[in-house]
N, C-alpha and C positions, 0 to 999 in steps of 0.2 A: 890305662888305655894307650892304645899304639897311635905313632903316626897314621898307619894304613888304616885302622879302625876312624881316628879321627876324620880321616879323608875320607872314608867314605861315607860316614855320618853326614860330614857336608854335603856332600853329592845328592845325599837322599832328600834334606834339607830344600838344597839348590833346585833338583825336581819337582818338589812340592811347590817351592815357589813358581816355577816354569809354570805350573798346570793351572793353579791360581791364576797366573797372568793371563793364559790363553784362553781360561773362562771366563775371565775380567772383559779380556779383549772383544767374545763373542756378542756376551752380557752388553757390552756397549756398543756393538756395530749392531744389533737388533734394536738396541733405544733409537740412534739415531736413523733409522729407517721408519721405526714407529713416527719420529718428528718428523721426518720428511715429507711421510704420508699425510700425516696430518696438519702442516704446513699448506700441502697441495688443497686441500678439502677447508683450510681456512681461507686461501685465495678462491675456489671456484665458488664456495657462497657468499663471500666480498662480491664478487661478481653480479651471483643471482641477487643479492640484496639488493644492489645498487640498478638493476633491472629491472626490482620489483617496484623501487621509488620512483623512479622514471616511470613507469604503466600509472602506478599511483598518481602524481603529478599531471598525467595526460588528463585522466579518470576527471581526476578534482579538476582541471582545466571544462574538460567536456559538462559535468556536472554542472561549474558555475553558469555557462554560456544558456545550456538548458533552462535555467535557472530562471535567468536573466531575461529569454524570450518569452517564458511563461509570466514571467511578471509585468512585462511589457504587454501580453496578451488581455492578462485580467486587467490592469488598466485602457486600455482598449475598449475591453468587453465593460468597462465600470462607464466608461465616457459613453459610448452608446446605449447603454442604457440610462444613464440620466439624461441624454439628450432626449430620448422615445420618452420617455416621464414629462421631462418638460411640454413635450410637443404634446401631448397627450392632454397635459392639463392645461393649455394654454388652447389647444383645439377646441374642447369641453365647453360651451356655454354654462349659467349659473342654472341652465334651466335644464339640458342634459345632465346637471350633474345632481342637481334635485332627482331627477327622475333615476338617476343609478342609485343613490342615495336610497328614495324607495323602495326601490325594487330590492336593493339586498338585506334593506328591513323586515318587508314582506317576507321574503324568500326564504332569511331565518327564522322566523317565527311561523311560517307554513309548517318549515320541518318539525319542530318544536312541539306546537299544538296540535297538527293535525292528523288525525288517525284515518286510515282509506274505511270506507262501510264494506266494501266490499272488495271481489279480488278483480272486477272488471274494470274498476279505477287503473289498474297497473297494469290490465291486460296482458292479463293471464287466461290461458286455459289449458287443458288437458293435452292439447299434440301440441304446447311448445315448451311445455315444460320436459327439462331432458333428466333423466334419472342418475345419468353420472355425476350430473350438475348437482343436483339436490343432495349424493351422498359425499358433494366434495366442499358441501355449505360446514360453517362454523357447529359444533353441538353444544358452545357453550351460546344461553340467550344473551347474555350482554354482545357477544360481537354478531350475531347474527340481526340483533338487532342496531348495532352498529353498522354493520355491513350495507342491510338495507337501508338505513337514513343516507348515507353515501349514495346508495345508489337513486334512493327518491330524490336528495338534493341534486345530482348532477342530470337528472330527467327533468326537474324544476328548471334548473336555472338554463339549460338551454330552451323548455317552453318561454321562460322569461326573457330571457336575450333576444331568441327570433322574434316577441311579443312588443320588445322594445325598439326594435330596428325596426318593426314596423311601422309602430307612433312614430318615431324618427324619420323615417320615409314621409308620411304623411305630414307632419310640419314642413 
């Protein structure tokens, strides 16, 4: 081999290297662009994170306060009602309270035992019964016959209650 062969050998060499390098060079000014982008986008959700804990933090702030007045409420709402309890039984004589006492013995054992003979007991007749009513009744007989002791006890117990203010009136 010649000088001039060897020398150009290198050269070719030396190119090869060049091209290498400029693709080396490319190769890494696209990584660091990649980082940079993604440097930006690890700071602006730093950001949102740290915005989301702050709303969170208010939230939990707002929640407890809530909280706090609801439980202040139902204490409230607890002391009024044992105050109206006390007042109530403390109003009551032993002789009004015999006579409730009765009356919701009676009242249960009304529902219990007793069967209407007829439908004029519950006054009923034919133009008040309403037929949308009738198809919008229970079709199994346990709840219909649930249905109705409900509704015979709560026609009972206000004949009984108006029945008892009135004794009460009259003492």
């Amino acid at each position: 081999m010649s000088y001039e062969e060897m020398i150009q050998q290198f050269e070719q060499e030396a190119r090869v290297h060049i091209s290498v390098e400029q693709q080396l060079k490319l190769y890494i000014d696209d990584l660091q662009s990649k980082i940079e982008d993604l440097e930006i986008k690890v700071k602006q959700q730093s950001k949102e994170i740290l915005t989301l804990k702050d709303k969170l933090i208010e939230k939990e702030i707002v929640i407890h306060k809530r909280t706090k007045e609801l439980q202040e409420k139902v204490l409230a709402l607890q002391l009024m009602l044992s105050k109206a309890v006390n007042r109530v039984s403390v109003d009551q004589s032993p002789k009004s309270f015999e006579l409730n006492k009765k009356l919701k013995t009676r009242n249960s054992s009304f529902v219990k035992t007793r069967k209407p003979s007829n439908a004029s007991e519950f006054n009923l007749n034919q133009s008040s019964i309403n037929p949308g009513y009738i198809q919008s009744l229970p079709k199994n007989k346990d709840k219909l016959v649930d249905l109705l002791n409900n509704k015979v006890q709560a026609g009972v117990k206000s004949r009984l209650q108006y029945k008892s203010s009135s004794i009460s009136l009259k003492d």
